[in-house]
Structure formats: C-alpha cells, structure tokens
Backbone bond lengths (Angstrom), bond angles and torsions (degrees), N, CA, C in turn:
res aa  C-N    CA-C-N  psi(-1)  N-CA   C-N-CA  omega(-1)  CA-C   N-CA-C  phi
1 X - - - 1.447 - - 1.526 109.41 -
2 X 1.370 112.30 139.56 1.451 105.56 174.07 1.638 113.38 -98.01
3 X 2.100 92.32 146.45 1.331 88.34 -179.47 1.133 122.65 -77.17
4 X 1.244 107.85 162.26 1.605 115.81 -171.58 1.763 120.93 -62.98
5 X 1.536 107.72 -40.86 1.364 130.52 168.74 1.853 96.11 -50.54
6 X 1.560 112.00 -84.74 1.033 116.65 -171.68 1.931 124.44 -27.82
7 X 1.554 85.80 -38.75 1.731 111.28 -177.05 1.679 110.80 -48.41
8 X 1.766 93.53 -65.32 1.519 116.19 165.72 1.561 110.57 -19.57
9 X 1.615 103.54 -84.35 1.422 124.06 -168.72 1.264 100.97 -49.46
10 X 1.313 137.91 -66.07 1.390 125.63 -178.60 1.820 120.92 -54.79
11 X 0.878 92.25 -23.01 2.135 99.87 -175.40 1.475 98.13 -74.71
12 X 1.489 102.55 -52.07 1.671 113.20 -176.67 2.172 110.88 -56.33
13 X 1.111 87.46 -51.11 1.360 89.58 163.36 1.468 129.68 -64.25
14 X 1.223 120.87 -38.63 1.165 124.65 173.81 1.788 110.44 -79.16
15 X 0.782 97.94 -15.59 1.651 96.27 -173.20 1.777 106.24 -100.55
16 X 1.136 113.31 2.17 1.495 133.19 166.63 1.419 102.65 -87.90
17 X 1.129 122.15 -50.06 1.590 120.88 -156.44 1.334 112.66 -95.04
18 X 1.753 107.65 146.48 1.211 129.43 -161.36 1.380 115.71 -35.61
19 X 1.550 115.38 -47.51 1.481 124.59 -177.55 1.534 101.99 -46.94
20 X 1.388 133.59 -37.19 1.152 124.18 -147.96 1.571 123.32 -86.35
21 X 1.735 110.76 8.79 0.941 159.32 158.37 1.150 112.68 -36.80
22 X 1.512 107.85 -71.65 1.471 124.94 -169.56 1.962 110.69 -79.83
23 X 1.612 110.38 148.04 1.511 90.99 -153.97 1.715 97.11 -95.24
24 X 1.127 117.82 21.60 1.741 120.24 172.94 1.822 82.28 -68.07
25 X 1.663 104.08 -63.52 1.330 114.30 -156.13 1.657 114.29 -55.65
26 X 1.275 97.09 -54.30 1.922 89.33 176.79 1.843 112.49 -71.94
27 X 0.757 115.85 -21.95 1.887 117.35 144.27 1.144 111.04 -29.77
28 X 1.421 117.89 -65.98 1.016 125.91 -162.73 1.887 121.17 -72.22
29 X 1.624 90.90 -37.83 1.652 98.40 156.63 0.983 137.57 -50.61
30 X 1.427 100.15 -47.15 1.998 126.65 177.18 1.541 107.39 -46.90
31 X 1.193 112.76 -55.91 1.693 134.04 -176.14 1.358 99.59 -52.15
32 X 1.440 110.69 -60.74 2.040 123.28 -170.78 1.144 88.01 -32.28
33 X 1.862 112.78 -74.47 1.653 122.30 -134.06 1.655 87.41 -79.57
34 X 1.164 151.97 27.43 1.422 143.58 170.82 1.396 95.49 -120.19
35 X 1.034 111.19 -43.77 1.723 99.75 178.18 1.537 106.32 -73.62
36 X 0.998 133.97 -52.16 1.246 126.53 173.09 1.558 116.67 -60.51
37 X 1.331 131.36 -35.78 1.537 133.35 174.17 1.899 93.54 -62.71
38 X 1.181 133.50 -33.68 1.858 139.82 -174.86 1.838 92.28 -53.94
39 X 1.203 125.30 -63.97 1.407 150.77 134.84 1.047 117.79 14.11
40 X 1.427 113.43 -56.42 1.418 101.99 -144.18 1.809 93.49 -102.02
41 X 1.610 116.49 -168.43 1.392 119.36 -162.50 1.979 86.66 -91.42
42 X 1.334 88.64 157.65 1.622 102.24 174.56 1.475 119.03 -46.09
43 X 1.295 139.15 -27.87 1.568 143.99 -163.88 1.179 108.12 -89.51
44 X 2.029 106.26 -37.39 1.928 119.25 166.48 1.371 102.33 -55.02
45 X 1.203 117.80 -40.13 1.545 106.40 -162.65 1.293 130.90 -63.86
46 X 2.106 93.07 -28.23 1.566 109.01 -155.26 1.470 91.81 -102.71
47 X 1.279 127.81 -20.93 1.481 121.38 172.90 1.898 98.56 -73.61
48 X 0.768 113.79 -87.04 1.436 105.05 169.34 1.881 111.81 -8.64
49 X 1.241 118.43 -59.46 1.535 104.67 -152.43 1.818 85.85 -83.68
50 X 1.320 142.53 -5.63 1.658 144.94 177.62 1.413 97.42 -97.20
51 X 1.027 120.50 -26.50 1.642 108.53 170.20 1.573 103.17 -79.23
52 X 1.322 138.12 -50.93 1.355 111.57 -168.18 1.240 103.35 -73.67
53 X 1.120 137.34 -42.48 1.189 133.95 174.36 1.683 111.43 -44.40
54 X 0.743 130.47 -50.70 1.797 133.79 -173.38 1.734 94.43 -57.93
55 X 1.532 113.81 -36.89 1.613 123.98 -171.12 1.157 105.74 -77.47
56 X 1.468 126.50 -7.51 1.456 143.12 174.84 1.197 114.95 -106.31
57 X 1.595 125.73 -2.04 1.426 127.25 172.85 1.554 122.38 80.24
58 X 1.160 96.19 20.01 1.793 108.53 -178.86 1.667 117.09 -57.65
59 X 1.488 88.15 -34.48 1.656 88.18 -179.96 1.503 104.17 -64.92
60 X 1.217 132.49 -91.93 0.990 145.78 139.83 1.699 90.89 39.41
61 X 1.493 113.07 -89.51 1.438 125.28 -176.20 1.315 117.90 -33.93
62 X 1.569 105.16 -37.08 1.418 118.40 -158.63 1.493 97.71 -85.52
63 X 1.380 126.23 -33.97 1.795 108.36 178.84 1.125 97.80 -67.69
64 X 1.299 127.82 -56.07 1.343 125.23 -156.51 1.950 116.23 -54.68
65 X 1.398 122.40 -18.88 1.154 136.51 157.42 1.154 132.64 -92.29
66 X 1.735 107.26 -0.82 1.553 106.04 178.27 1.371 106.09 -137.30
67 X 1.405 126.96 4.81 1.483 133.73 -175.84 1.471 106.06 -65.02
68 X 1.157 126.38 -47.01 1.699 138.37 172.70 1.458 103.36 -42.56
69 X 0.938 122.27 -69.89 1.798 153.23 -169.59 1.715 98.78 -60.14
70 X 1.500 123.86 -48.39 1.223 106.32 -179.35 1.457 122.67 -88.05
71 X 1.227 114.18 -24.69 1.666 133.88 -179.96 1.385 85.62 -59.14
72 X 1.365 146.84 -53.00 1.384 139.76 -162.62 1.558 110.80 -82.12
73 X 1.221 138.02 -47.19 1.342 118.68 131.82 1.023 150.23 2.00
74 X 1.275 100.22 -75.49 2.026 124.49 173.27 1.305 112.29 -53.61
75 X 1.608 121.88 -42.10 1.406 140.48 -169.33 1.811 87.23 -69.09
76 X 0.783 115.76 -44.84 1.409 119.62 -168.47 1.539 118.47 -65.34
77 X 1.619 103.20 -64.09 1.526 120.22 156.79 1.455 110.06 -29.90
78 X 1.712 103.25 125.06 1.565 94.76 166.60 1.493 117.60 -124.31
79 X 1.566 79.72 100.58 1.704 110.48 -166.39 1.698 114.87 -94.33
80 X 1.550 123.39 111.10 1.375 122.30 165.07 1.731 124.01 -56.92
81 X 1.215 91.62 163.09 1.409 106.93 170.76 1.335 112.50 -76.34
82 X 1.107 117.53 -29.72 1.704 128.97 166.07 1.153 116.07 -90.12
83 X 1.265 135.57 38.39 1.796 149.66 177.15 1.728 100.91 -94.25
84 X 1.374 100.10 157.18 1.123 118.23 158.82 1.412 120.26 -124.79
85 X 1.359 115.40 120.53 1.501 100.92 -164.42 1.968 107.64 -127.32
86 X 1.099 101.07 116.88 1.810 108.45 168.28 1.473 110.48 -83.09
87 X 1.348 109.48 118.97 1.815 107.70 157.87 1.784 98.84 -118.20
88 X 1.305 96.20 125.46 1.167 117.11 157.85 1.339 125.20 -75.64
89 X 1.058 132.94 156.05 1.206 128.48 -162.39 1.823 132.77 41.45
90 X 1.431 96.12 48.53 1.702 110.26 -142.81 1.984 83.98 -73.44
91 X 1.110 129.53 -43.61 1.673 126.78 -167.94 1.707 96.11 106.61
92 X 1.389 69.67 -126.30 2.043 94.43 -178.87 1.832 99.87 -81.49
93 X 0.984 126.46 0.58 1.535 122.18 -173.64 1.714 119.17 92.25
94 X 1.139 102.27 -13.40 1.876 99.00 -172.63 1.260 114.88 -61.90
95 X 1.229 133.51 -10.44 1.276 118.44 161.91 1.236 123.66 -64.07
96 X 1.758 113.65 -41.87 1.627 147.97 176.30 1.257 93.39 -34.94
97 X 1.560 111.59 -71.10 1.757 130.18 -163.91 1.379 102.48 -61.13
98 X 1.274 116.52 -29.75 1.720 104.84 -173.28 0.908 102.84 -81.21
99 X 1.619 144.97 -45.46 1.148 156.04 -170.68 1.712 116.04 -52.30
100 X 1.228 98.10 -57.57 1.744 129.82 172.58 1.368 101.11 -45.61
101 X 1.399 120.31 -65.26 1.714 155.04 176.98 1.476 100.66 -27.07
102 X 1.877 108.74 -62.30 1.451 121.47 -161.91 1.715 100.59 -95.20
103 X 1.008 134.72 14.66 1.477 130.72 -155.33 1.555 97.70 -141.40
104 X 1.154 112.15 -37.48 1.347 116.55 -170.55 1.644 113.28 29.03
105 X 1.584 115.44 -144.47 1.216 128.88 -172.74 1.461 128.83 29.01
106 X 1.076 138.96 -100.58 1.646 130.81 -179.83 1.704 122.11 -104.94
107 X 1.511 95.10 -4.24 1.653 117.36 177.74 1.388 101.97 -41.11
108 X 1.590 137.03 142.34 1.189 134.57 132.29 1.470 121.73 -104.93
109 X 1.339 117.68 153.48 1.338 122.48 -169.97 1.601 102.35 -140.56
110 X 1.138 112.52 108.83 1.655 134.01 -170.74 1.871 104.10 -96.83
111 X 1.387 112.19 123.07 1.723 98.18 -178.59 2.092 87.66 -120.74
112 X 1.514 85.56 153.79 1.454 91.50 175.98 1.714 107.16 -119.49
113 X 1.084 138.82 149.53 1.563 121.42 146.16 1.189 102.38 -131.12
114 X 1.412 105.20 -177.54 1.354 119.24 173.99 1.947 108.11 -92.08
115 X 1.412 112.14 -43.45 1.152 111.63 -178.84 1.733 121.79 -65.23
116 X 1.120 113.27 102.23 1.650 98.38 176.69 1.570 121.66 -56.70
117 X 0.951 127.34 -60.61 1.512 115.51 156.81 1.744 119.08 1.86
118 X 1.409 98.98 -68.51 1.659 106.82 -160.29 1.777 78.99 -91.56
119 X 0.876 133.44 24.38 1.727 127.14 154.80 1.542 92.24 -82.74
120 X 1.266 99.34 -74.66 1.382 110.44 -176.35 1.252 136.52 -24.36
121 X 1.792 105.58 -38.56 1.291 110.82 176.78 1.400 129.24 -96.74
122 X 1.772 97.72 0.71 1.612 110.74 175.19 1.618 102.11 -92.04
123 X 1.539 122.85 -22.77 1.184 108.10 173.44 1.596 119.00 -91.80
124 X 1.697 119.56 -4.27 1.327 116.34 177.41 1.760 90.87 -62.52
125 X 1.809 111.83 -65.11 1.322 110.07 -175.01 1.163 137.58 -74.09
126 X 1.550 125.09 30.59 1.638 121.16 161.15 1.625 91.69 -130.55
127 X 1.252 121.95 20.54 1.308 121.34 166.42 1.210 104.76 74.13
128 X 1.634 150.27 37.00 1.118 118.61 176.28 1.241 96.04 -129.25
C-alpha cells in the first residue's frame, strides 16, 4: 500500500511539473488521486468528497436552500444571548453567522466541519 505522505510528495511534485500541463497528463493525475482516495480510510474519503464540493460552491447553495427552513427553527429555539452554541457540520459557517447575527451580545457560536476547504471559507467570511 502506498503511504499517504509519500503519495502527497509525489502528486505535489508531479502537479508542479511541466508535463502536468498537458491534459493526457492531468488525466492521468485525476485517475492516481481516485485510486488512491479507493485506498484510503472512510473519513479520507468524506473530507475529500466536502472539499470538492465546497470548491464547487455547495455551501453557498446550501444557505440559499435552507435559510427559509432554518430562520423558522431558530424563531422557535429559545436561544440566549449568553449561549454557547456548537454546530457540527457547520459547511462554510452561514448558519454560525446567522445565529451570531440574531443573538448578538455575549453569545458564542463555534462551527466544526469535516471538510477543510469549507473551514476555510467560513473563516475567510467572519474574518478570522
């Protein structure tokens, strides 16, 4: 089995170099990282398949189809200004921000995901 480290270093290298240019060659990459993602343990797989997806704007998609649906919820929830609140599986964070948004004052609101990507893009947009 190949290691995963080792995997890295060679992809990273190959995905630097000139050949990788040509689209036989990144074909040929595409294929690697699927046979090797077949490989890997179940949690590699699912961070992997929420990262391309986040690179595809899913989060994004996802308030816009569930913002209606959670605001009616929340109204319901009887949530302080002095709460601490974890969402798991937060995405890009917009639930976080709405929550934060409607709660204001000393509330904290902590988001977790699995995808680093959509980490990434909840901390480009609450600035941190």
């Amino acid at each position: 089995m190949i290691r995963l480290r080792g995997y890295l270093r060679l992809r990273n290298y190959l995905s630097r170099a000139e050949i990788a240019r040509f689209l036989p060659a990144r074909d040929l990459l595409r294929k690697l990282d699927q046979a090797v993602l077949r490989l890997s343990p179940p949690d590699v797989q699912v961070r992997a398949l929420f990262n391309r997806w986040a690179k595809q704007g899913a989060g994004e998609r996802m308030e816009h189809d569930h913002v209606y649906f959670t605001e009616r919820v929340l109204d319901n929830m009887s949530l302080a200004s002095t709460d601490r609140i974890l969402d798991l599986g937060c995405g890009d964070g917009w639930a976080c921000r709405l929550m934060a948004a409607r709660l204001g004052g000393s509330c904290r609101v902590v988001g977790l995901d699995v995808s680093d990507e959509m980490m990434y893009r909840a901390a480009a947009q609450t600035g941190q």
